[in-house]
C-alpha positions in Angstrom: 33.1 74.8 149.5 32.1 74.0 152.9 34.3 71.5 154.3 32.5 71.6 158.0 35.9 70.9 160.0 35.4 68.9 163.4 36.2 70.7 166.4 37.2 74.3 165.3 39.5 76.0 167.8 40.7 79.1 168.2 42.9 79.6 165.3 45.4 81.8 167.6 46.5 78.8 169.3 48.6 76.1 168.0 46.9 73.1 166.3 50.2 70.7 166.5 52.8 71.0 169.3 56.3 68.9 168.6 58.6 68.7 171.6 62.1 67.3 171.5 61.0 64.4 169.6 63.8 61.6 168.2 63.1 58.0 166.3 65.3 55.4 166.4 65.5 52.4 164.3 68.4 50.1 166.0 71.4 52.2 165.9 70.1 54.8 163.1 68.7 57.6 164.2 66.2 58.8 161.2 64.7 62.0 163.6 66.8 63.7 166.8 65.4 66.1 169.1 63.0 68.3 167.0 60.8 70.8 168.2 58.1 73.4 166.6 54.8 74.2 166.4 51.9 75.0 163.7 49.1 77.5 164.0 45.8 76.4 163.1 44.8 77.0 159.5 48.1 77.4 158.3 50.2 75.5 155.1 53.5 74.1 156.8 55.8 72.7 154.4 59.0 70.0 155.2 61.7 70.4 153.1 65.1 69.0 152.7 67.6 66.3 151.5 66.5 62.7 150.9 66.7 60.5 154.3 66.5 63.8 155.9 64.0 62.3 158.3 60.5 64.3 156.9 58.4 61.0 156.2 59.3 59.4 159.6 58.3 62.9 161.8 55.3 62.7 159.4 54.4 59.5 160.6 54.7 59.8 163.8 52.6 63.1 164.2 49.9 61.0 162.0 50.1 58.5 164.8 51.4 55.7 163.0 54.4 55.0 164.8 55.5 55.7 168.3 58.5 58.6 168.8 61.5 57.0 171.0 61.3 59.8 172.9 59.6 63.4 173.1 55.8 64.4 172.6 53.8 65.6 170.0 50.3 67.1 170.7 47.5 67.6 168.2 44.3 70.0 169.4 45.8 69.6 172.9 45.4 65.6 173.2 49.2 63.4 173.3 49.2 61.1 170.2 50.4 58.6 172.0 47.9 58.3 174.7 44.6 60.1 173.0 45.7 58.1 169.6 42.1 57.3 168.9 40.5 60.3 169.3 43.6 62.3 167.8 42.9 60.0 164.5 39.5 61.3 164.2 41.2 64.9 163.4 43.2 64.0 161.0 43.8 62.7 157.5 47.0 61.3 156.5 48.4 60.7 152.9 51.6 58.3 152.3 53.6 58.7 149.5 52.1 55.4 147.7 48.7 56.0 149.2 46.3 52.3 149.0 43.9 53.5 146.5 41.8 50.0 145.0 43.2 49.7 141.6 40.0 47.0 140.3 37.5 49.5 141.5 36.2 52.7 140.2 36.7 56.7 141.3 32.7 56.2 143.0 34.0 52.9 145.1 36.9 54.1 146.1 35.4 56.8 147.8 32.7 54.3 148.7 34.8 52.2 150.6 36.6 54.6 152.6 33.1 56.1 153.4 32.4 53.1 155.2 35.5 53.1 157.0 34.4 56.2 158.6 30.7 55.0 159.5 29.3 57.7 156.4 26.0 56.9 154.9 22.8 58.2 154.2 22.4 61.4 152.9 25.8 62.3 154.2 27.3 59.8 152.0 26.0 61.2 148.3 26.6 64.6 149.9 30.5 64.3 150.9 30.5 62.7 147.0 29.4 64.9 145.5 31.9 67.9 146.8 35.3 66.1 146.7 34.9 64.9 143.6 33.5 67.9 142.5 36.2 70.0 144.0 38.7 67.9 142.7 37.6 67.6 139.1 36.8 63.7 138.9 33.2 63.8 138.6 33.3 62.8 135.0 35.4 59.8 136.1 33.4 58.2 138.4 32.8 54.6 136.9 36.5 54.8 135.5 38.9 52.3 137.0 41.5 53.9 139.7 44.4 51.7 137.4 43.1 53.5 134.5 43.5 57.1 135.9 46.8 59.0 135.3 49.0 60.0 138.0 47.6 63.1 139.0 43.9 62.2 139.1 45.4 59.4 141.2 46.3 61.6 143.7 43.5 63.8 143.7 41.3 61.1 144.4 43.4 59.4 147.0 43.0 63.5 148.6 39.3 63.1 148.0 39.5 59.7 149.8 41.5 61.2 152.6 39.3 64.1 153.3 35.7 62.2 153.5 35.3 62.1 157.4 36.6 66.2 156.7 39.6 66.2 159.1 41.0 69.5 161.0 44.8 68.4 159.9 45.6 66.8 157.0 49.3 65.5 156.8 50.5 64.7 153.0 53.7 63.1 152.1 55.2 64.4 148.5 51.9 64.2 147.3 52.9 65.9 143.8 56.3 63.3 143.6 56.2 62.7 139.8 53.0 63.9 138.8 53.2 66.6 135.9 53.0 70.4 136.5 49.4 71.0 135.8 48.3 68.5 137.9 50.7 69.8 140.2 49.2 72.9 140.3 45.7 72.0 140.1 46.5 69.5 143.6 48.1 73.0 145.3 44.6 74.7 143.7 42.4 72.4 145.9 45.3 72.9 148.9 45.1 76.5 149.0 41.3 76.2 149.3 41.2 74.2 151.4 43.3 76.9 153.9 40.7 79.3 152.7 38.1 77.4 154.5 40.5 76.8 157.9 41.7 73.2 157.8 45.6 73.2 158.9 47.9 71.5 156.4 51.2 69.8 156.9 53.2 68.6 153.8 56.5 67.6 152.7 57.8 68.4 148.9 60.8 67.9 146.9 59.5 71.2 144.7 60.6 74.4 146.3 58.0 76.4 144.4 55.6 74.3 146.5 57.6 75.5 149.3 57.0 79.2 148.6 53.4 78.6 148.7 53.6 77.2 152.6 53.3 79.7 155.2 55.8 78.1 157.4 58.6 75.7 156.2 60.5 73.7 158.5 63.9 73.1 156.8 65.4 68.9 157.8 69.0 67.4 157.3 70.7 64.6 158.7 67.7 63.6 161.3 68.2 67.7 162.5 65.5 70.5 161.6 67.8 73.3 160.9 65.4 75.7 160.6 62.0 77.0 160.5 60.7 80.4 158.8 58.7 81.4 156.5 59.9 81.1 152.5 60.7 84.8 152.3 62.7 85.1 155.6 64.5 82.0 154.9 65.7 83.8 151.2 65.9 87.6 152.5 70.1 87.2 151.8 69.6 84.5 148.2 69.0 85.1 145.0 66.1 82.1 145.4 64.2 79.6 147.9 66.7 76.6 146.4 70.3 79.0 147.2 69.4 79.9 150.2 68.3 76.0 151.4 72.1 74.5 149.8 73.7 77.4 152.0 71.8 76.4 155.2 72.5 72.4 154.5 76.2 73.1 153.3 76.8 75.6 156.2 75.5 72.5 158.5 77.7 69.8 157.2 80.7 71.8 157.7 80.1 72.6 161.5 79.3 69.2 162.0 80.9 68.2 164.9 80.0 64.7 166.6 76.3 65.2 167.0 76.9 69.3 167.2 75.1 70.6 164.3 75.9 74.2 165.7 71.9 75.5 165.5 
């Protein structure tokens, strides 16, 4: 599978660079000061509680919103200010990604083809591998309303990946969808890596986190950590023990706006 990624750097240096970067939405604060940074061709998983925070940081290194305050660079260029050329690296999937429900798998993909200016040869080419990859080639003229839940979100990947992006962001992308399609989606993920695209995605399913190579670890607007899944369970009996520990530990030195980290 040759996925051709724009603009391949040196995989040494960090792809995404997050700098003391906070949201605010009136008075609630849904991200405060967080800072790290991703390697290229890496999986880097979010975890953490509900309203921790994830989707918002995910949006805003996707360039869809604007941080209050802080910077996050991707490839170098400031989201912000190089938001146009920063969108051409990357592919971003929302939780309740706007697949076409009255048209088929083959327009679907048609459409977002010619969002991204891809016809010609290039067009039945790019077809032909993400559906292949992803196993929906025998569904092509079916309905996207008529697919189940995880062929839905293998085609909204296949979508997402057409103009072949150097970062793909996902949101939950396996919320609710049934364990072999779960582990056919983290199949296509991990090949993905293979072939040197970076990955950023937040899960609810610590076994998805075990498969990142990096997990950033979110809680009240606060990342309380970032490791890899084996450091962050060295002392716990399992990924899920040792993230209640880390969460619990926060809530009881919370002091104010002191997390103690």
């Amino acid at each position: 599978m040759d996925f051709a990624l724009k603009n391949l750097s040196n995989t040494d240096s960090p792809i995404l660079q997050v700098d003391q970067v906070s949201m605010r939405f009136g008075k609630v604060e849904a991200v405060s000061k967080v800072s790290f940074s991703v390697q290229a061709g890496s999986i880097f998983g979010f975890v953490g509680s509900d309203g921790a925070g994830k989707t918002t940081l995910l949006r805003m290194i996707a360039a869809m919103i604007r941080p209050s305050t802080g910077r996050i660079q991707i490839d170098g260029m400031d989201v912000v200010q190089d938001r146009t050329r920063v969108k051409e690296l990357i592919g971003y999937m929302p939780q309740r990604f706007g697949l076409y429900s009255d048209l088929t798998v083959a327009e679907n993909m048609d459409f977002f083809m010619d969002i991204f200016g891809i016809f010609g040869s290039e067009r039945k080419k790019r077809k032909d591998q993400y559906l292949g990859f992803s196993n929906l080639m025998p569904f092509q003229d079916r309905l996207a309303r008529d697919l189940s839940g995880g062929m839905k979100q293998k085609l909204g990947l296949a979508c997402v990946l057409v103009h072949q992006p150097r970062l793909l962001i996902l949101d939950e992308p396996t919320n609710g969808v049934d364990p072999v399609s779960r582990k056919e989606f983290w199949e296509i993920l991990c090949a993905m890596q293979k072939e040197g695209m970076t990955i950023l995605v937040s899960t609810a399913y610590l076994d998805e986190g075990e498969k990142c190579d990096q997990i950033v670890l979110m809680h009240n607007a606060h990342v309380l950590d970032q490791a890899a899944p084996s450091a962050f369970r060295a002392d716990f009996s399992s990924l899920e023990q040792a993230m209640i520990h880390r969460i619990e530990a926060a809530d009881r030195m919370l002091s104010g706006d002191h997390f103690g980290i």
